[in-house]
Residue frames relative to the residue before (quaternion, step in Angstrom):
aa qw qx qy qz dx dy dz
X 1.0000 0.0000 0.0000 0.0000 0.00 0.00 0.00
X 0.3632 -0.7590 0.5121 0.1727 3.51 -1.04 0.49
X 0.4243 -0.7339 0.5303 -0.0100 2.80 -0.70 1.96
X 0.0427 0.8442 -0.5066 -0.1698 3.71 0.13 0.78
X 0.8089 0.4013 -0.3528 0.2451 3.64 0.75 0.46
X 0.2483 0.5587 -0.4599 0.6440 2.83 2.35 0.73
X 0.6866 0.3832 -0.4248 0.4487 3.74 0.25 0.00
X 0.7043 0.4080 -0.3136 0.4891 3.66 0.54 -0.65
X 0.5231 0.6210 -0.3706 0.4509 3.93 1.14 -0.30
X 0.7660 0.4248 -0.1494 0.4587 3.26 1.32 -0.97
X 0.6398 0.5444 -0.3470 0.4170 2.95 1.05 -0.48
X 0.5029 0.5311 -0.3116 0.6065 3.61 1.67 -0.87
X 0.6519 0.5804 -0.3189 0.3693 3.65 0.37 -0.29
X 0.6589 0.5827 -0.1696 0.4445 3.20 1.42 -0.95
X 0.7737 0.4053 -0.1373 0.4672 3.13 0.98 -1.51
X 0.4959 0.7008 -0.3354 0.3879 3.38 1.96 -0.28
X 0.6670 0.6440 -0.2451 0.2833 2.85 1.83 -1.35
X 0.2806 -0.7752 0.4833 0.2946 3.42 1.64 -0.62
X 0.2339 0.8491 -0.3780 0.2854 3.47 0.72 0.71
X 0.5021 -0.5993 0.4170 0.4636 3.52 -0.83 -0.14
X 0.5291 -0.6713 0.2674 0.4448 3.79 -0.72 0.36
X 0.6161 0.5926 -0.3358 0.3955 3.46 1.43 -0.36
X 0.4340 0.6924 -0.3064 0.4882 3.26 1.82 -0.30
X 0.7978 0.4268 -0.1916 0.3803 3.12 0.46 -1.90
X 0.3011 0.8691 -0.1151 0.3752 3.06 1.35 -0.40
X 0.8216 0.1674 0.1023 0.5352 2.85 0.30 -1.82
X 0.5602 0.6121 -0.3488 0.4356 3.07 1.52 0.45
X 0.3923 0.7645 -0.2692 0.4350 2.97 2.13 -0.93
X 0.7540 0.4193 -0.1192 0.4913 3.14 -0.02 -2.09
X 0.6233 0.4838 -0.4983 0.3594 3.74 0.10 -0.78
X 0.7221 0.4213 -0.3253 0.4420 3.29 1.09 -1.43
X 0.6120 0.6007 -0.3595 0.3679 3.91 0.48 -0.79
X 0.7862 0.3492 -0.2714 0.4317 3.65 1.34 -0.64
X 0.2452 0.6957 -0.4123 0.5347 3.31 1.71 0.00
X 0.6858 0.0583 0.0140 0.7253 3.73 -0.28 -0.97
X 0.9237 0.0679 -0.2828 0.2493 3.22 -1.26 0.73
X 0.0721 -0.8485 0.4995 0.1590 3.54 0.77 0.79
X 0.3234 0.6399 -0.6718 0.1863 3.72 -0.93 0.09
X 0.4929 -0.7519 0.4225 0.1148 3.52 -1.74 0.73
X 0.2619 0.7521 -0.4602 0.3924 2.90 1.77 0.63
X 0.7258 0.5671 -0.3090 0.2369 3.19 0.72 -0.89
X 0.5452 0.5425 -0.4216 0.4803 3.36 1.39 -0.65
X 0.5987 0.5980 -0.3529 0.3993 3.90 0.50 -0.49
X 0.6687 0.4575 -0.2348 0.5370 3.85 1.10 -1.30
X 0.6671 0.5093 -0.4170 0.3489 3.30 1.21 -0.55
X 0.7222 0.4580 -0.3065 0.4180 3.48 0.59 -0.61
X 0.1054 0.7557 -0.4802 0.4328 3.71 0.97 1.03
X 0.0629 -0.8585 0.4892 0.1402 3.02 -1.13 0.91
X 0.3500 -0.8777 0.3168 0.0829 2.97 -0.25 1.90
X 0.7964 0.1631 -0.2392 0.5309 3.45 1.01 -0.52
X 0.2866 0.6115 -0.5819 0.4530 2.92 0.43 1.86
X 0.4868 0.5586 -0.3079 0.5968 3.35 1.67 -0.53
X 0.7055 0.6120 -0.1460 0.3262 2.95 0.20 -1.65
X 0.5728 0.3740 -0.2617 0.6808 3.71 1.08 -0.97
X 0.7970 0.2839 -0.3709 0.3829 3.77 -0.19 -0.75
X 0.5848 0.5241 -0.4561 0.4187 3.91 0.93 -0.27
X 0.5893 0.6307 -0.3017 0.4049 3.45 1.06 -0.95
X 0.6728 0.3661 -0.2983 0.5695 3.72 1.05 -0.67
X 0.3007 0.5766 -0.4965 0.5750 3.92 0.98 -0.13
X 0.9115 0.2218 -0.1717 0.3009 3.20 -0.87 -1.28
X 0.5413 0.5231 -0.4161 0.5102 3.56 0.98 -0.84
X 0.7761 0.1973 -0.3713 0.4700 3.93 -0.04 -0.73
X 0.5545 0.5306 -0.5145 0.3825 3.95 0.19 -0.13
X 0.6736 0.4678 -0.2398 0.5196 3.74 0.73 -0.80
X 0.6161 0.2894 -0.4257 0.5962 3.78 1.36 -0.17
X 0.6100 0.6696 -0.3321 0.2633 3.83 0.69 -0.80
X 0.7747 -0.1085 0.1003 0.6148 2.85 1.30 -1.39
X 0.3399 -0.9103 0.2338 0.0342 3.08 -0.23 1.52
X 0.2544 -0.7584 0.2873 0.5269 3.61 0.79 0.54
X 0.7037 -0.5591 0.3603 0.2500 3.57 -1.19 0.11
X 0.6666 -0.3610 0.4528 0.4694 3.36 -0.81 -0.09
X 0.8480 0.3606 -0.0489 0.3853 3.88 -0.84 0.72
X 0.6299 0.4001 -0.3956 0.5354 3.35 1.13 0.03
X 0.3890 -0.7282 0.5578 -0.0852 3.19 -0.75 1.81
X 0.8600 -0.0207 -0.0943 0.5011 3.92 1.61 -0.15
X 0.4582 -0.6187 0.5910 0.2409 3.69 -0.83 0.58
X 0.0609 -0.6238 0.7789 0.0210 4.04 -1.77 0.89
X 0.1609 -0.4852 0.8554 0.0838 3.62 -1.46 0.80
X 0.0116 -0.7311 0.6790 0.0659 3.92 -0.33 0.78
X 0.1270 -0.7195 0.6624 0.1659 3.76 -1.00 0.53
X 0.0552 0.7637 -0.6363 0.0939 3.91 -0.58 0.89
X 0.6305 -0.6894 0.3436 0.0958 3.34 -1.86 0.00
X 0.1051 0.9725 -0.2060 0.0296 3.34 1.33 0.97
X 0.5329 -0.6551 0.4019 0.3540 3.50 -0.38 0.75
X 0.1954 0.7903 -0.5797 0.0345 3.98 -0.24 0.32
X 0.8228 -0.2786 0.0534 0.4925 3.10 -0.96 1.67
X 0.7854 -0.3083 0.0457 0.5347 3.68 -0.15 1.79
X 0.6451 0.4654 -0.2054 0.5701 4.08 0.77 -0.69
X 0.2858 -0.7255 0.6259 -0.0143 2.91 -1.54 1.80
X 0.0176 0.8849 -0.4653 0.0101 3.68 -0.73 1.36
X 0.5324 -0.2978 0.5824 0.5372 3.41 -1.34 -1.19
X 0.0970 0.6386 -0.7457 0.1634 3.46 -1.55 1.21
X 0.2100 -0.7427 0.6297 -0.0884 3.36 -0.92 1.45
X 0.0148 -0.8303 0.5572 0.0056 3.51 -0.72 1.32
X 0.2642 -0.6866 0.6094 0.2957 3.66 -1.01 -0.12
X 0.1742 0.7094 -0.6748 0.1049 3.61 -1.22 0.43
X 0.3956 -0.7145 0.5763 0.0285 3.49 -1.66 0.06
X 0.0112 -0.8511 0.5245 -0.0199 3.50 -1.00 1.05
X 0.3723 -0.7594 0.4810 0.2310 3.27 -0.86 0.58
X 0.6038 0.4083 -0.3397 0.5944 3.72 0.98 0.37
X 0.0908 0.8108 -0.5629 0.1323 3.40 -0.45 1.17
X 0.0904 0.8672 -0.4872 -0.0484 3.52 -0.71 0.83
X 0.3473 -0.8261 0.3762 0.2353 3.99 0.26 1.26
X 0.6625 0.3340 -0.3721 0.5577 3.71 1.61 0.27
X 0.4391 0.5234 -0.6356 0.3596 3.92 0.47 -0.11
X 0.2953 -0.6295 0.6907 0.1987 4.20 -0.77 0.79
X 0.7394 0.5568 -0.3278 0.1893 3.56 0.75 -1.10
X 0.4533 -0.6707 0.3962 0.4331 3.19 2.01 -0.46
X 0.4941 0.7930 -0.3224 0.1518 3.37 0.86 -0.85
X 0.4861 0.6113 -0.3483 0.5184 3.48 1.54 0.54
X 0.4855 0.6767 -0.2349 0.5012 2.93 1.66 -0.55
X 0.4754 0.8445 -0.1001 0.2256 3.43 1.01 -0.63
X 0.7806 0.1533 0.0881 0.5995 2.78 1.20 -1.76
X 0.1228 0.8928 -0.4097 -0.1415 3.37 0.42 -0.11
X 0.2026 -0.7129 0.6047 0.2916 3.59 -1.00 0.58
X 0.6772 0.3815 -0.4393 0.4504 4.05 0.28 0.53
X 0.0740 0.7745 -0.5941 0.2043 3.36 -0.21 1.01
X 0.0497 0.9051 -0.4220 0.0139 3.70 0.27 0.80
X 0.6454 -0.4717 0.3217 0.5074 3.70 -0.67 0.77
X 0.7375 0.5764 -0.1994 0.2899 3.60 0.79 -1.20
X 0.5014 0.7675 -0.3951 0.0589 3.15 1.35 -1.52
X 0.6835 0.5005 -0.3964 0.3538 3.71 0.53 -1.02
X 0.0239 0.7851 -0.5529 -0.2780 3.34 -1.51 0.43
X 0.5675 -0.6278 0.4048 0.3464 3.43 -1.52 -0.03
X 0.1478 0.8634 -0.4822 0.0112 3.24 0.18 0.96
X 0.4960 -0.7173 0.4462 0.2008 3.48 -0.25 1.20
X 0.7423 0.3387 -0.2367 0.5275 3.79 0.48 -0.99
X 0.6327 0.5003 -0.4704 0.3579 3.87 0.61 0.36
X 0.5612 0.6159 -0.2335 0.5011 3.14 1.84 -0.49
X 0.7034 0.4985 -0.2233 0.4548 3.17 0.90 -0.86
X 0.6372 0.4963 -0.3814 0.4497 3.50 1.21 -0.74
X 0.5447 0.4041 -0.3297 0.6567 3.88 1.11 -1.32
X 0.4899 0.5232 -0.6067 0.3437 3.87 -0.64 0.07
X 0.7989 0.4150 -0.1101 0.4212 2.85 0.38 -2.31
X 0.8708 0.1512 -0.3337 0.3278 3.50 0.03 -0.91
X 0.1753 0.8031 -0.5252 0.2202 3.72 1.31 0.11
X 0.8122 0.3603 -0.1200 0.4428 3.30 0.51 -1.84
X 0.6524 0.5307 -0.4686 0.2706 3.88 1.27 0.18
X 0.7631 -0.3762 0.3674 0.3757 3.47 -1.69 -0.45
X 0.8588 0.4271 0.0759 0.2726 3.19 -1.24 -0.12
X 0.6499 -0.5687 0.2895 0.4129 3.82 0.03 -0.49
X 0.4898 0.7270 -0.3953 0.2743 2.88 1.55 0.81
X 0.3900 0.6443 -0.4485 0.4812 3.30 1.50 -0.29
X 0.7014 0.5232 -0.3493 0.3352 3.85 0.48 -0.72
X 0.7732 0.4105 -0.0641 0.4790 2.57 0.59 -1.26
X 0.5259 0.5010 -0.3793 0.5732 3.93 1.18 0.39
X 0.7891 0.4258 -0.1901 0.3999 3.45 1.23 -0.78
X 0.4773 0.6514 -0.2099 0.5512 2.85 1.48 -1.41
X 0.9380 0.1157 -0.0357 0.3248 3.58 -0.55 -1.56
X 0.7142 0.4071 -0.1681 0.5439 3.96 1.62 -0.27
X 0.7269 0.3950 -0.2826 0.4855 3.35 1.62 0.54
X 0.6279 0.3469 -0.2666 0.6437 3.18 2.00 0.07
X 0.6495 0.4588 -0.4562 0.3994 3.44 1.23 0.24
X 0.6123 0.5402 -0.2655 0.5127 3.79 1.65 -0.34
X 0.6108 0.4874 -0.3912 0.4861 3.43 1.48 -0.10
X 0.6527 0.6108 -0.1995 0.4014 3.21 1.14 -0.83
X 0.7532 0.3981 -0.1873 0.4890 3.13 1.35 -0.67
X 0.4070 0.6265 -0.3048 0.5907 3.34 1.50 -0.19
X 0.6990 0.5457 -0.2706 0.3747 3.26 0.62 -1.17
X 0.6587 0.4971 -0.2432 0.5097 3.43 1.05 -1.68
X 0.6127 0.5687 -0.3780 0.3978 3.75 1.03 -0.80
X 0.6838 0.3742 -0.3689 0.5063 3.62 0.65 -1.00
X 0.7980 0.4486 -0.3439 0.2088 3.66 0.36 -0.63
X 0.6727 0.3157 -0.4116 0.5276 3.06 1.42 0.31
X 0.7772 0.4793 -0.2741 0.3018 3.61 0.98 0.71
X 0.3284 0.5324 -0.3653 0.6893 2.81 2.41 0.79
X 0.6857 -0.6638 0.2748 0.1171 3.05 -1.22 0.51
X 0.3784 -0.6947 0.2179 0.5716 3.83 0.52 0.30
X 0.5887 0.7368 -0.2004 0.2654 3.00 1.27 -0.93
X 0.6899 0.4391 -0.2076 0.5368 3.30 1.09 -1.14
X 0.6235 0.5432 -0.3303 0.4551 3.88 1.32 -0.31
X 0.8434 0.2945 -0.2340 0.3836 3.27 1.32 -1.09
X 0.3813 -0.6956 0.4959 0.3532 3.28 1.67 -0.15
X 0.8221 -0.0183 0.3361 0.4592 3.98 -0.89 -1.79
X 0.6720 0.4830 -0.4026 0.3912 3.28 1.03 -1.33
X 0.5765 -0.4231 0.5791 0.3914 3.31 -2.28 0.03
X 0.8369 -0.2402 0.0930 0.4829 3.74 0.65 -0.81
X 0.3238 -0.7703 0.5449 0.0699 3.70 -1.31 0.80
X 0.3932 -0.7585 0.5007 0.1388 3.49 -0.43 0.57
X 0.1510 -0.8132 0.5615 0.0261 3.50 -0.69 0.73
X 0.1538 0.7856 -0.5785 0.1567 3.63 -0.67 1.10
X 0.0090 -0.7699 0.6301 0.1007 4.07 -1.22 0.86
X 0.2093 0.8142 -0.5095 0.1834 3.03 -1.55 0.72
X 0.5066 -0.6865 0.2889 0.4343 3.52 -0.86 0.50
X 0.5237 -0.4902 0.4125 0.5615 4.34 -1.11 0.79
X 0.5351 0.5920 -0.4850 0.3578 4.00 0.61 -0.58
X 0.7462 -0.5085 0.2347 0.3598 3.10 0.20 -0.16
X 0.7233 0.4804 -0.2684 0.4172 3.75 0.81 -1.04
X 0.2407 0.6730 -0.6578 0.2375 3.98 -1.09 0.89
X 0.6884 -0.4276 0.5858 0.0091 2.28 -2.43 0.86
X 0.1059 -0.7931 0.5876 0.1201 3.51 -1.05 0.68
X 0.0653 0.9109 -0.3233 -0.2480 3.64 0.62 0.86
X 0.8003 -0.1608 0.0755 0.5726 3.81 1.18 0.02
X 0.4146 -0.7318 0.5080 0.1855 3.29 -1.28 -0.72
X 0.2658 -0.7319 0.5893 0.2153 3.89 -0.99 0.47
X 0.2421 -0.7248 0.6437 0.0401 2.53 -1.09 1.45
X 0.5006 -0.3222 0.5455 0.5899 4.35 -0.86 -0.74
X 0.7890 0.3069 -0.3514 0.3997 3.82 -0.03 -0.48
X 0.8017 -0.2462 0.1248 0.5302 3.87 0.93 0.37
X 0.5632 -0.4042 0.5223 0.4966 3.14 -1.71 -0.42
X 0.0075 -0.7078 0.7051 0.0414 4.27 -1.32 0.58
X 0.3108 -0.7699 0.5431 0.1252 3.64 -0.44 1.56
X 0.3245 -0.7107 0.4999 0.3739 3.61 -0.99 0.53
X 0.5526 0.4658 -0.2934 0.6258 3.74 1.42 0.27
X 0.5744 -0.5900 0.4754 0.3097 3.21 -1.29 0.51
């Protein structure tokens, strides 16, 4: 059975770890085959993840020069949702911005409305597709647990990667500081930190 907050414990665990992403990774899958054996997993594992990662990273770096967020947004969403692409339901990861931000709502629900919604926001991330591809079509509780715990733990980490390797500047624009948080529009996410003028300060290690 899928445990969905033994999965979200872990996933906060990972990104706590401050690891590399191929690491964190492989922390994923260890956990995903633990509770959910199946041999797909050796296959997802050998992905190349920071091959995404480098090409998402230029995504964001020129969207954040392209289209700058505005005055007033007070927080950042990696949203992870469920988009039809060309006849095939997947994983799709956007970026957007809000100006109501609260660092105790767990539900995210600030997250909700956004008032930064750029032309750009969607990216193309190859390895979210490939994970929903793969387990979509299995048995059992693997579909959950592929999504659930290897598509919010590779956004998330991705996420920490651009924010401490984009600039503060391009994140904060004017503002004194911007919050940074990933997760699914359903509801469950990660807060991973904030920008401040003196840098990027993770609320995880």
């Amino acid at each position: 059975m899928f445990d969905i907050v033994q999965s979200h414990a872990k996933v906060v665990e990972v990104l706590a770890a401050g690891g590399t992403l191929d690491a964190g990774m492989a922390l994923l899958f260890d956990f995903c085959a633990e509770h959910e054996p199946w041999r797909g997993w050796s296959a997802l594992r050998k992905l190349d993840f920071s091959d995404d990662q480098t090409r998402l990273h230029k995504w964001l770096n020129g969207l954040l020069t392209d289209e700058p967020p505005p005055k007033g947004i007070n927080a950042f969403w990696f949203g992870l949702f469920n988009p039809v692409v060309k006849g095939r339901t997947t994983c799709g990861m956007y970026f957007a911005g809000s100006k109501t931000f609260d660092a105790e709502d767990d539900t995210f629900e600030w997250a909700c409305n956004p008032a930064y919604f750029p032309d750009g926001r969607y990216a193309d991330s190859h390895i979210l597709n490939e994970i929903y591809q793969s387990v979509s079509k299995a048995k059992g509780w693997i579909s959950n647990y592929g999504e659930y715990v290897l598509c919010l733990g590779f956004a998330g980490l991705v996420a920490k990667h651009l924010a401490a390797t984009i600039g503060a500047t391009e994140w904060l624009g004017t503002s004194r500081s911007r919050s940074l948080a990933v997760g699914f529009d359903s509801g469950d996410g990660v807060l991973l930190g904030s920008f401040t003028k003196g840098g990027w300060l993770p609320t995880m290690a």
